[in-house]
C-alpha positions in Angstrom: 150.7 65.6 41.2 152.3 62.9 39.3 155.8 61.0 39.9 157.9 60.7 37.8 161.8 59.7 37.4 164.0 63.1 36.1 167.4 64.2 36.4 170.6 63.7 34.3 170.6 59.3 34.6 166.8 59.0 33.8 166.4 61.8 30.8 169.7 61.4 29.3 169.4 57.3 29.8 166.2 57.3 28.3 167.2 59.9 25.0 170.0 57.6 24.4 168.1 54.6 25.0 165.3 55.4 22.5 168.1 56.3 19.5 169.2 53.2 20.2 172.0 53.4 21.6 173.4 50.9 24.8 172.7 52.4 28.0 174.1 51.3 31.3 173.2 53.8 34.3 174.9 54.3 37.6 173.1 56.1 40.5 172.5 55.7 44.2 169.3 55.6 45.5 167.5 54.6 48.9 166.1 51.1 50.0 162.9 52.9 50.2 159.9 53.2 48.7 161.1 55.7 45.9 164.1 53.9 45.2 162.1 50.8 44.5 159.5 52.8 42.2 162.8 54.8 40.9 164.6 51.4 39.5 160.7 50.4 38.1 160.5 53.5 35.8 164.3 53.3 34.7 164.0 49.8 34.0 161.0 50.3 32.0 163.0 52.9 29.6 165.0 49.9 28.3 168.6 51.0 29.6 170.7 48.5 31.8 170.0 49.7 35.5 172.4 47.3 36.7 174.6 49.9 38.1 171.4 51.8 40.4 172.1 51.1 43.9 169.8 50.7 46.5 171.7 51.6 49.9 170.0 50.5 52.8 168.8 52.8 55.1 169.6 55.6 53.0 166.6 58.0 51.4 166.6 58.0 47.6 166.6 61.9 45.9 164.1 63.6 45.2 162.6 67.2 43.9 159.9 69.2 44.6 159.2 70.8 41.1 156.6 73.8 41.5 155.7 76.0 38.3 153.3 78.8 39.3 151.4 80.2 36.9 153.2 82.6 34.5 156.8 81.6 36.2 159.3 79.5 35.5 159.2 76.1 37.6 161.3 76.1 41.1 162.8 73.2 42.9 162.6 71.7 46.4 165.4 69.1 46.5 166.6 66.9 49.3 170.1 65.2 48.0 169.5 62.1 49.9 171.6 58.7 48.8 173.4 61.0 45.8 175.7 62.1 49.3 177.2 59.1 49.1 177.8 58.8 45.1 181.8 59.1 44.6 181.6 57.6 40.9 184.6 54.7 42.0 182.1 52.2 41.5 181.1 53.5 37.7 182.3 50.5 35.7 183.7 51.7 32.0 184.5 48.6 30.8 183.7 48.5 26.9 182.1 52.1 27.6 182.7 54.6 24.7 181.0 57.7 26.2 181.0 58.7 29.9 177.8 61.1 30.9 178.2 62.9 34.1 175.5 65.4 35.5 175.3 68.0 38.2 178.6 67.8 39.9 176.9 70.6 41.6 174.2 68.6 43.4 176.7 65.6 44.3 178.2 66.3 47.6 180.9 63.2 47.4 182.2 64.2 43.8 182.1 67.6 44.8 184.0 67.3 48.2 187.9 67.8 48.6 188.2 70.4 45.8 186.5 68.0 43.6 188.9 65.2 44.1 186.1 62.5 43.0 185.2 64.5 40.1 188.7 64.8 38.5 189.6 60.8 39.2 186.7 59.9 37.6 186.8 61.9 34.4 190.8 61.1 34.6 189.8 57.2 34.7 187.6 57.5 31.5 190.3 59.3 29.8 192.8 57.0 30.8 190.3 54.4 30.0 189.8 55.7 25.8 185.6 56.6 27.1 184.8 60.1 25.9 183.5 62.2 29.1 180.8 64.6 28.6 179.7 67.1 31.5 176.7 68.5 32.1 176.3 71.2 35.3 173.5 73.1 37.4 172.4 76.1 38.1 173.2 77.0 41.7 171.7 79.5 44.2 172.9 82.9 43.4 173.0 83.7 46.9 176.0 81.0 47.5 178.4 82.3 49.6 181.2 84.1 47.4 183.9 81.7 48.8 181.8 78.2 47.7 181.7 80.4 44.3 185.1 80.8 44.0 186.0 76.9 45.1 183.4 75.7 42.0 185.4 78.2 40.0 188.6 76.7 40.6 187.8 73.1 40.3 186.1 73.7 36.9 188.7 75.3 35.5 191.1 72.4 36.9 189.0 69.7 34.9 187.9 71.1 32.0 190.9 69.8 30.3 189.4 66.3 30.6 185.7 67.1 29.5 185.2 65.9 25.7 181.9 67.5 25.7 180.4 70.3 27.9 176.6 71.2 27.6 176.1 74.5 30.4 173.3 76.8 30.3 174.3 80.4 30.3 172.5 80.2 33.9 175.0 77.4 34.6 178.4 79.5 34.4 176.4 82.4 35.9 176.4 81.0 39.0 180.2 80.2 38.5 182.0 82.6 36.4 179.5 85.5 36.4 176.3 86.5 34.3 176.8 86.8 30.8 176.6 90.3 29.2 173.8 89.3 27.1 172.2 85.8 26.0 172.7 86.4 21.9 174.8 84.6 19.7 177.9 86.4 20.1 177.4 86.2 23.7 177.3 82.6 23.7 180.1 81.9 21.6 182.4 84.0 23.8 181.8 81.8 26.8 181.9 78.7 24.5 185.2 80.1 23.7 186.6 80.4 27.4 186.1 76.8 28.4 187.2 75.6 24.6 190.2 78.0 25.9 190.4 76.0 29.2 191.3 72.9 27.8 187.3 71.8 26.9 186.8 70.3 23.6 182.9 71.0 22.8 181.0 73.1 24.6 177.0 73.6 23.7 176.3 77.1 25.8 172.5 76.8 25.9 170.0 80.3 27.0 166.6 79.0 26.9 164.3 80.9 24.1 167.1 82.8 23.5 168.8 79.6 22.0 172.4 77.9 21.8 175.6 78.4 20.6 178.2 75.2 19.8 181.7 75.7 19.4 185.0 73.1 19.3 188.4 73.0 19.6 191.1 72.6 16.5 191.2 68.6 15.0 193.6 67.2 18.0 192.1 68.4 20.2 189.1 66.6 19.1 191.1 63.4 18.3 192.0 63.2 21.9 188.3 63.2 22.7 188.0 59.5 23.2 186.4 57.0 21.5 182.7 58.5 20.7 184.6 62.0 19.5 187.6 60.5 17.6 185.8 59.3 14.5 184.4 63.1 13.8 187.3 65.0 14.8 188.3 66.1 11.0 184.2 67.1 10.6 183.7 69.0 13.8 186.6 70.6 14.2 187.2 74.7 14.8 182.8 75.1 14.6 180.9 78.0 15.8 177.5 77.4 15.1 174.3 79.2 16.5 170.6 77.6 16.7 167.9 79.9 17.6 165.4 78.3 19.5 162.0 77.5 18.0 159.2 79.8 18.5 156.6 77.7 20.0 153.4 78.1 22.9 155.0 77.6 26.1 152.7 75.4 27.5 154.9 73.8 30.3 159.0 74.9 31.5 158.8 71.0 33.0 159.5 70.4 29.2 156.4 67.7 30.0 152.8 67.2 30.5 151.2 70.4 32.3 150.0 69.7 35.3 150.1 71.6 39.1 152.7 70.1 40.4 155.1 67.4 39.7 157.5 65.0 42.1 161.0 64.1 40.4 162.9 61.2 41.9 
């Protein structure tokens, strides 16, 4: 077993980081042991953690990741201090790109018909900051009626999401399964949230691969800051990337090993 920090903040954060790219990250975390190790291995990935609370008393969040042999990898996750994260204290000031991920797993954004979730992304916008979304895949054995609430606050907000990156997995669990996972497939749910007031959406499917599709130009000019500049470029797209045939050696998308603890 090794620890390691995942999740949206610390993967994101560090892919940014390492283009070179100015990275300040906001996430609660617990006073505890983890959260103390958590800030350490953010810190050391050279984005500002300046915005990573500690709370006292609180646990910090963490995930179980199993991956049995010949199966995809499973997660054990207790939500800990990310109850408590509202986003009011995410400070845009001279931000040009807002990331948020797994609205999903964040009780406080999520709570109130995803009251939170729409100020925050409302602020950015407000605020000229691009806002880019990124969801999770939820139990498929939610109750129809918490289905149906995700439903309706998606489809409230997607007119202020610049950038949307689902898995088809992702809008399964909200809108349905898809009818298939192939290019054409993709592109029509790409379509729906472009339809939905969404400016770029990336629908990814695993091996099966992704499928990118935009809006018309002002659409895209309206897209903030980071999206502006290449509005006239990226503009009315549909493009398809199979994935790469490769070994699968791991689906933590790191270094095999039995089992693995994300924080």
């Amino acid at each position: 077993m090794q620890v390691r920090a995942g999740g949206c903040v610390a993967n994101t954060g560090r892919g940014l980081a390492e283009l070179g790219a100015p990275v300040r990250l906001f996430a609660d975390a617990g006073d505890d042991e983890l959260g103390r190790m958590l800030n350490q291995l953010l810190t050391e990935r050279g984005a500002d953690t300046g915005g990573v609370r500690l709370l006292v008393g609180a646990a910090t969040s963490y995930s179980i990741v199993l991956e049995p042999a010949g199966a995809d990898r499973c997660f054990l996750h207790h939500v800990g201090a990310n109850a408590a994260f509202d986003g009011r204290d995410v400070d845009l000031t001279g931000a040009d790109l807002l990331h948020l991920g797994y609205p999903e797993l964040l009780p406080a954004i999520a709570a109130a018909d995803g009251q939170a979730l729409r100020k925050l992304l409302q602020r950015a916008r407000d605020e000229g900051v691009t806002t880019s979304l990124d969801l999770a895949t939820t139990d498929p054995a939610t109750p129809p009626g918490a289905r149906a609430a995700w439903r309706r606050v998606l489809d409230e907000i997607w007119p202020l999401v610049d950038v949307a990156t689902p898995s088809a997995d992702d809008l399964a669990g909200v809108y349905g399964r898809l009818p298939g996972q192939g290019a054409d497939d993709l592109a029509v749910a790409g379509h729906r949230l472009i339809e939905l007031g969404a400016a770029v959406v990336v629908v990814t499917a695993g091996e099966a691969g992704m499928c990118l599709v935009s809006a018309g130009r002002n659409r895209l000019a309206d897209g903030g800051r980071a999206l502006r500049p290449m509005a006239g470029q990226w503009a009315d797209q549909q493009v398809w990337a199979p994935a790469t045939t490769v070994e699968v050696v791991t689906t933590l998308a790191a270094v095999p090993q039995s089992g693995e603890v994300d924080v």
